[in-house]
C-alpha positions as CSV (number, residue, x, y, z in Angstrom):
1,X,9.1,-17.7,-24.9
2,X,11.3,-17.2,-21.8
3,X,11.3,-13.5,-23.0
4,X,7.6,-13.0,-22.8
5,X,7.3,-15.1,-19.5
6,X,9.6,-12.5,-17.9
7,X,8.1,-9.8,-19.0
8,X,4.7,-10.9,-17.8
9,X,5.7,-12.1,-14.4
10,X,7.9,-8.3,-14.5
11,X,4.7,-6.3,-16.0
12,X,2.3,-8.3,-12.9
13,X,5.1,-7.7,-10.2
14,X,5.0,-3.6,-11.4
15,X,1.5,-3.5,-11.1
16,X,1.2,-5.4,-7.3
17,X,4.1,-3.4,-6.5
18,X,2.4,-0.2,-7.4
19,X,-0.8,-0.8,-5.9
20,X,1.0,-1.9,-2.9
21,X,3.2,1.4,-2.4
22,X,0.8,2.9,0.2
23,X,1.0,0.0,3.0
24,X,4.7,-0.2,2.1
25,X,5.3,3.8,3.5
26,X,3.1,3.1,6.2
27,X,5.1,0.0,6.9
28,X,8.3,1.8,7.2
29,X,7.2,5.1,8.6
30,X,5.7,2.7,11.5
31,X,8.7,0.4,11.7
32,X,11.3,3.7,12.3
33,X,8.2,5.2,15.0
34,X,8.8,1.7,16.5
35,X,12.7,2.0,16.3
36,X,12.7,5.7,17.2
37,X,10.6,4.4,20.6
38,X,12.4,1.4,21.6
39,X,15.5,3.6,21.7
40,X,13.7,6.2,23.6
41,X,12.2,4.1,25.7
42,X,16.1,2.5,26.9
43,X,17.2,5.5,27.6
44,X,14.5,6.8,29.5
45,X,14.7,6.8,33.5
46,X,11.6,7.6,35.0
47,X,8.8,5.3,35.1
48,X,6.8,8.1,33.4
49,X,9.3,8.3,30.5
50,X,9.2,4.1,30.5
51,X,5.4,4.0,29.9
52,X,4.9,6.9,27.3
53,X,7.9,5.4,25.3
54,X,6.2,1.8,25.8
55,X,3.0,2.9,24.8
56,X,4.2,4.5,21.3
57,X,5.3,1.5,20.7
58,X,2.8,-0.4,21.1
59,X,0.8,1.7,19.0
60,X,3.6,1.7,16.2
61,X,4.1,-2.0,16.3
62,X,0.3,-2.4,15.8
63,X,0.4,-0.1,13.1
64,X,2.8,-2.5,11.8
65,X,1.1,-5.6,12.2
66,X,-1.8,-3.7,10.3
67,X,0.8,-3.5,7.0
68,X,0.0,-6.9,6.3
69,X,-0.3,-6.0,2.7
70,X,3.1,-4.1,2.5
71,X,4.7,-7.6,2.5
72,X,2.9,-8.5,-1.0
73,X,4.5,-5.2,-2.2
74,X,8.0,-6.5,-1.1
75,X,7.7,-10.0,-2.7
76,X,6.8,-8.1,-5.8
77,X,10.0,-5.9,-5.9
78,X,11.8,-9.0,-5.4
79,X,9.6,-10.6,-8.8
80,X,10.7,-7.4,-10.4
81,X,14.5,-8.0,-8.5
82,X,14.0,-11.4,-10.0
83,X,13.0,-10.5,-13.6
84,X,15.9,-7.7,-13.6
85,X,19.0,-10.5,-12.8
86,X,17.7,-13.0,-15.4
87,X,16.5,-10.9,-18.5
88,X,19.9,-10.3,-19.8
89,X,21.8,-13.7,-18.0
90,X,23.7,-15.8,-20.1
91,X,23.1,-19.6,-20.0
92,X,25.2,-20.4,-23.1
93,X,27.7,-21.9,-20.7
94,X,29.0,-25.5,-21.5
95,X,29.4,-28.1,-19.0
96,X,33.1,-28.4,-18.4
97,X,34.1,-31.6,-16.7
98,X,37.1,-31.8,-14.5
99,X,39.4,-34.1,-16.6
100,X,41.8,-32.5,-18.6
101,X,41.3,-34.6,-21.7
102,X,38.4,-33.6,-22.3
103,X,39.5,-30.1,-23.1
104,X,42.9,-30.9,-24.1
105,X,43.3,-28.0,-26.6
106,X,42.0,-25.9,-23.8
107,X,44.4,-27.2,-21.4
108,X,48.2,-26.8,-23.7
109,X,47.3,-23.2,-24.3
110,X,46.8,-22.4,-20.3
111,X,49.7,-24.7,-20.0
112,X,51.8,-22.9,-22.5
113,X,51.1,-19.8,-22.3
114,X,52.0,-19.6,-17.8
């Protein structure tokens, strides 16, 4: 049952993430435009060079703002990030209390064999 519950949550997450891929370019093409002006525009040292530089970015970070549904996209790769990491994880593990008597077996072989 855990099985099929992964695969539909992965199989949902695919198809968001897919439908999604469109505002998530826009999303980063805008976010490096952004980046590519805030350097620009800290480097630049007329007053000229200050406002064109500001400007782009202005524009880029609205473009950004306007990717509102790239961030749907992203929690979907991390569903499919999610599904990935537990499909094959092993929860077999015992509960292994700190006293040594417990395990004693366990214990004289580590002991023995050091």
């Amino acid at each position: 049952m855990k099985k099929f519950a992964l695969f539909l949550l992965g199989a949902l997450s695919l198809i968001v993430l897919l439908s999604h891929v469109g505002p998530m370019i826009g999303l980063v093409i805008s976010l490096a435009v952004l980046y590519f002006a805030f350097k620009k525009f800290s480097r630049a040292e007329s007053a000229g060079g200050k406002i064109l530089w500001g400007a782009i970015g202005i524009i880029a970070l609205c473009f950004s703002i306007g990717n509102v549904p790239a961030i749907i996209g992203i929690a979907a790769l991390a569903g499919l990030y999610f599904v990935y990491k537990t499909w094959n994880s092993d929860k077999r593990t015992a509960y292994e209390p700190n006293d040594p008597f417990d395990h004693f077996e366990k214990e004289w072989k580590e002991f023995r064999y050091k």
